[in-house]
C-alpha positions in Angstrom: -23.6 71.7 65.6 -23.9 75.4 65.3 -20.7 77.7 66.6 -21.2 79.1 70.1 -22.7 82.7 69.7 -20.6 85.7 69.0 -18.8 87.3 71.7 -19.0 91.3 72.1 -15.4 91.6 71.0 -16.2 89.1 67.7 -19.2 91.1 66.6 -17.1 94.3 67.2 -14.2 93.0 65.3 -16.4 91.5 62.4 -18.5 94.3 62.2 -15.1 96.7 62.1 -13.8 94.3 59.5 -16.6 94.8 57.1 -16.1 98.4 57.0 -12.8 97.9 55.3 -14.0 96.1 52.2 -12.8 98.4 49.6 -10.1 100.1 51.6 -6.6 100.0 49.9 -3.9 101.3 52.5 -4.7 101.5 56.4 -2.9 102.5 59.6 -4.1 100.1 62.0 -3.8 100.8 65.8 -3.4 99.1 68.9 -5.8 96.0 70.2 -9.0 95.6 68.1 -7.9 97.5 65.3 -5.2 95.2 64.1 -7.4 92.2 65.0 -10.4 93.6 62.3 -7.8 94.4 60.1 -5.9 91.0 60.1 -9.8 89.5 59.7 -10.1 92.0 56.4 -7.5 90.8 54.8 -8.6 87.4 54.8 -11.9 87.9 54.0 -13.5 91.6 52.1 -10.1 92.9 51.5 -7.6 91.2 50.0 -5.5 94.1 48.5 -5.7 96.3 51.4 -1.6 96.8 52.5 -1.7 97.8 56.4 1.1 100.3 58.2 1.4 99.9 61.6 2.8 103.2 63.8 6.4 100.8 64.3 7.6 102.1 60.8 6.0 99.0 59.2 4.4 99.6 55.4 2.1 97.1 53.6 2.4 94.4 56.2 1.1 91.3 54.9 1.9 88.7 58.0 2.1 85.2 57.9 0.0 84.7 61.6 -1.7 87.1 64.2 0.4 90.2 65.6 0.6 90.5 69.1 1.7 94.0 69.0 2.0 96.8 66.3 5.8 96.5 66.6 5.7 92.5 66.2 8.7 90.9 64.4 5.8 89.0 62.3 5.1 92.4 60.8 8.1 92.5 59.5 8.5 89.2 57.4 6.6 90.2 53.9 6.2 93.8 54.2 6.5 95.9 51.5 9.0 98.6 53.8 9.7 99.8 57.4 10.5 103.4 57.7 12.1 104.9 60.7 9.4 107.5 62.1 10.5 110.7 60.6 9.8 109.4 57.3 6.4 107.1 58.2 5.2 110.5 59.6 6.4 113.1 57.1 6.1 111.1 53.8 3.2 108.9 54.8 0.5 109.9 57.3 1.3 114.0 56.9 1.8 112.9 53.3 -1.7 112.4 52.5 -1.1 108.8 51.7 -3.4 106.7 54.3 -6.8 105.8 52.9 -8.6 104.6 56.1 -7.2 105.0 59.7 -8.4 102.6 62.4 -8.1 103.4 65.7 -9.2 102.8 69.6 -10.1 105.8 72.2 -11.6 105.5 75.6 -14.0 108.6 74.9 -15.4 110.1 71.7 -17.8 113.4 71.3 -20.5 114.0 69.2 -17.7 115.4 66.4 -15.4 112.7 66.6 -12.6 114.0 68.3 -10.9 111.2 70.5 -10.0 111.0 74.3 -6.9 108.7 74.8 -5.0 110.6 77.3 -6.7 110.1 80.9 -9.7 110.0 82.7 -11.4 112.0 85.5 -9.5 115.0 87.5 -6.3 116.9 86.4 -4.1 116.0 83.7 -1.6 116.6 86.7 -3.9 114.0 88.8 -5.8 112.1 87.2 -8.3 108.9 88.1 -7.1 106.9 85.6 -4.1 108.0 82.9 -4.2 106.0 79.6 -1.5 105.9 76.9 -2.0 108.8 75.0 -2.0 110.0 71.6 0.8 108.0 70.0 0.2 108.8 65.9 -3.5 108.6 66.4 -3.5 113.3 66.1 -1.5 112.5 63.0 -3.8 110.3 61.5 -6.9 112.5 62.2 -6.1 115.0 60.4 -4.5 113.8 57.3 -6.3 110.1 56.8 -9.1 110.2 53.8 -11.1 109.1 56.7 -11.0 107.1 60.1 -13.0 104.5 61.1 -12.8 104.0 65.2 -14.2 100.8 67.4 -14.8 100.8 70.8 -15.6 98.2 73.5 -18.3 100.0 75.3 -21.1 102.1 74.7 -22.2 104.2 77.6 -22.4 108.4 78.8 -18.8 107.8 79.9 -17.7 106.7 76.6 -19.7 108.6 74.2 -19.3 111.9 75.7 -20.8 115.2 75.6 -17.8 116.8 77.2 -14.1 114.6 76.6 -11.7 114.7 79.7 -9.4 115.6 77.8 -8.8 116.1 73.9 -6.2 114.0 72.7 -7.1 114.2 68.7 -9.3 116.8 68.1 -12.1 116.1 65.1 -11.3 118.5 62.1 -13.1 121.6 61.8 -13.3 124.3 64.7 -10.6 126.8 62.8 -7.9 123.8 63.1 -5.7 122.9 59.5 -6.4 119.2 58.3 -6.9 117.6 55.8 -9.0 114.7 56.3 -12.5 113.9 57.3 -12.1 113.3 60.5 -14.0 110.1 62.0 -16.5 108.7 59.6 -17.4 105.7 61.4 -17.9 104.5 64.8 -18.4 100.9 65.5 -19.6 100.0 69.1 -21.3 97.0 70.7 -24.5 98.7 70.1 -24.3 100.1 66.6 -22.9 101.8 63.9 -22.4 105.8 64.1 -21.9 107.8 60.6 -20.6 111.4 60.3 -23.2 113.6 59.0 -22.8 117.4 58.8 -19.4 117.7 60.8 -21.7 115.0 63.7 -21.9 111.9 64.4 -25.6 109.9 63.8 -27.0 106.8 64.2 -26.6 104.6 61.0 -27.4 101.1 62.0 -28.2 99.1 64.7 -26.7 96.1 66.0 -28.4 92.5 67.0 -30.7 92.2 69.9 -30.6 96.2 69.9 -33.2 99.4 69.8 -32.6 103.0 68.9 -33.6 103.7 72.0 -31.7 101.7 74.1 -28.5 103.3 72.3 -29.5 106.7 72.0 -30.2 106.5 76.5 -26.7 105.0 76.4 -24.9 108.2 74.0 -24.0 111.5 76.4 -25.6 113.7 73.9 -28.9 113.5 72.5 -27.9 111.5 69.6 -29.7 112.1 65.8 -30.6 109.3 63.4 -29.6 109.1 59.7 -32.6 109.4 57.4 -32.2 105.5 57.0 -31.4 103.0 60.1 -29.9 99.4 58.7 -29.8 96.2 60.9 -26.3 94.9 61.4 -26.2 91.2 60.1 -24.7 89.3 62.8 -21.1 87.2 62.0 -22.0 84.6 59.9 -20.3 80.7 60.7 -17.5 81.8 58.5 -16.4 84.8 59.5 -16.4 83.4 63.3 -14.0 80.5 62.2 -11.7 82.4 60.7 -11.6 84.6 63.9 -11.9 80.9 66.5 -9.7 78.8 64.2 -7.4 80.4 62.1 -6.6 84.3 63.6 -6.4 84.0 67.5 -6.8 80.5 68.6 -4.9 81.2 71.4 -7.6 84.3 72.1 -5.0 86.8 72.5 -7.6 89.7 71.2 -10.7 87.6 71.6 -11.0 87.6 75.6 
């Protein structure tokens, strides 16, 4: 019998863990994140070491984390620094290869809204947790990668509420790239030219139905791929040996 179809949280996570194949050292943040990570390692990228914002270098667990300041993390891992020196020596030091990160709203340049949403930053609709190292890792990762649970003109802005971790560029110092991919239910974004384009396009899935769900009218790449869909394997590994308990996978 054939494995119940993927979930929007699977395909986001497999899809997120494909981009890492390759990757030697990332900072993986909260939620999804850590989930594709975890999936990486066991399956494109078996040398990647992972740090964690809790102090925790080349974390190589024996089980799922529940958190980025899990215990688990700790068993295995190569260090843990106290955060003056994860932040001076590591992320300003130049030394992340890929970060991976979450956001509630993105713009066309990649810069990330984790801070609030609608109203004042004195009043506002909704407040969310904030930067925590994510400005760090902006601006001095090689590049980021950043997955997202939905794909709509409140998430994929033309205007943020608020700019938590500005994209580089725009007169401010850094020295990374800034976002270079975006992963979302309905595709894949690329950085092209300091902006964000359409680079491949997920199952079930037209360009059109993603570019009337982007808040800014959205360019394509010279080349559009389809996204395969997870294959049997991949979705065990997630099902039966990651999060059987579907901590991340709800």
């Amino acid at each position: 019998m054939s494995p119940p179809p993927a979930t929007v949280t699977e395909l986001l996570t497999v899809l997120a863990a494909r981009e890492l194949a390759g990757r030697r050292i990332v900072f993986a943040g909260i939620g999804l994140p850590t989930l594709a990570a975890s999936l990486a390692a066991l399956t494109v990228a078996a040398d990647m070491e992972v740090i964690y914002e809790s102090g925790v270098t080349g974390a190589h667990p024996i089980g799922l984390p529940t958190t980025i300041s899990d215990s688990i993390l700790v068993t295995g891992a190569e260090a843990v620094l106290p955060m003056p020196q994860l932040f001076g020596y590591v992320i300003q030091g130049q030394r992340i290869d890929t970060g991976f990160l979450g956001a509630a709203q993105i713009d066309r340049h990649g810069s990330l809204n984790s801070t609030l949403i609608g109203g004042s930053y004195a009043r506002p609709e909704h407040r969310l947790p904030g930067s925590g190292g994510a400005i760090e890792v902006m601006a001095h990762a090689r590049e980021v990668f950043v997955v997202m649970r939905r794909h709509t003109p409140q998430t994929l802005v033309d205007r943020l509420d608020f700019v938590t971790s500005p994209a580089p560029g725009g007169g401010r110092q850094a020295t990374g790239r800034g976002v270079t991919r975006l992963i979302t239910p309905l595709g894949v974004l690329t950085r092209e030219d300091d902006e964000l384009v359409l680079s491949a396009v997920n199952p079930g899935v037209d360009v059109a139905q993603i570019r009337s769900a982007t808040g800014w009218p959205l360019k394509a790449a010279a080349t559009i791929s389809d996204a395969e869909p997870p294959t049997a394997e991949e979705l065990r590994v997630l099902r039966e040996v990651l999060d059987p308990g579907r901590l991340y996978l709800r």
